[in-house]
N, C-alpha and C positions, 0 to 999 in steps of 0.2 A: 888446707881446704879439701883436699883429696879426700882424708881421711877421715874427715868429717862426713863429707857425703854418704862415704860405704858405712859410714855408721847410723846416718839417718834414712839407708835405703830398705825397703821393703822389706826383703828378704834378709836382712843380720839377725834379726833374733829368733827365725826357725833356724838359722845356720850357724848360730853362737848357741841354739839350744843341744841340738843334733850335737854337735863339736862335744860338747859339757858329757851330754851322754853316751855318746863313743868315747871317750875318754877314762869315763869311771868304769863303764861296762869292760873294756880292755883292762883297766891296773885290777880290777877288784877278780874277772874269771881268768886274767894269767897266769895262775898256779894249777889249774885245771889241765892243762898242755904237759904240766909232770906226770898225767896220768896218760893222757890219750896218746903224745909221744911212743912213749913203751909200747903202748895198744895197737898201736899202727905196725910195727915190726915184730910183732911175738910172734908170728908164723914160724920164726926163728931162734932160738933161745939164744943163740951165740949174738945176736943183735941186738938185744933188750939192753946190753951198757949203753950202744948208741943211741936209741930209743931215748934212755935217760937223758944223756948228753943232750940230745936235742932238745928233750921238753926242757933240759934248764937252761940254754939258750931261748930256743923261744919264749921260756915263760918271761927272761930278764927283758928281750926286746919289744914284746908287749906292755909289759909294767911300763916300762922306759914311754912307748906310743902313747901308751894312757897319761900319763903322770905328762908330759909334751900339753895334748891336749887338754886337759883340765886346768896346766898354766895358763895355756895362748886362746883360750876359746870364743875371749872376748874380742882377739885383734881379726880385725875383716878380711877376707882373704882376696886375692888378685882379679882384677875383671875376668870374669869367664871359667875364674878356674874354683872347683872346689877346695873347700880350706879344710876338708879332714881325710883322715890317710884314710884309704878306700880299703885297706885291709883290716880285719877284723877276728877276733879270740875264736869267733866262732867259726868264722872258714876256715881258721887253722886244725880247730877241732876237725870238724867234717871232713879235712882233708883237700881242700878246696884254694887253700891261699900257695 
């Protein structure tokens, strides 16, 4: 019955929309972090392997967020609480996440 309700409540389908689109926007710009990674530490050349290493990490944990999201986007999330990961491809870019 629970579950029914968050599914006939107001707000599921801006927040099963949102969910759907934070989800592709992360799997589809997480290869994008193989560059800006590097970009972030070239100040340094002796750091650009780690650079790398990290954009392929973060790009795999993003794909993974995204690819999460796009599964579950439908299921309603907890009273009160937001149901999509508040972090984003893009704050990682910017340097921000």
């Amino acid at each position: 019955q629970e579950f029914v309700a968050k599914l006939t409540s107001d707000r599921y389908g801006e927040r099963a929309g949102w969910r759907l689109m934070h989800g592709a926007m992360n799997l589809v710009m997480s290869p994008a972090l193989l560059v800006s990674e590097p970009v972030k530490v070239s100040k340094n050349p002796k750091e650009i392997p780690i650079g790398i290493l990290q954009g392929v990490i973060e790009m795999h944990k993003f794909a993974v967020l995204g690819a999460w999201d796009l599964v579950t986007f439908w299921v309603p999330g907890e009273k009160g609480k937001e149901i999509a990961v508040k972090e984003c491809v893009f704050q990682q870019i910017k340097g921000k996440a």
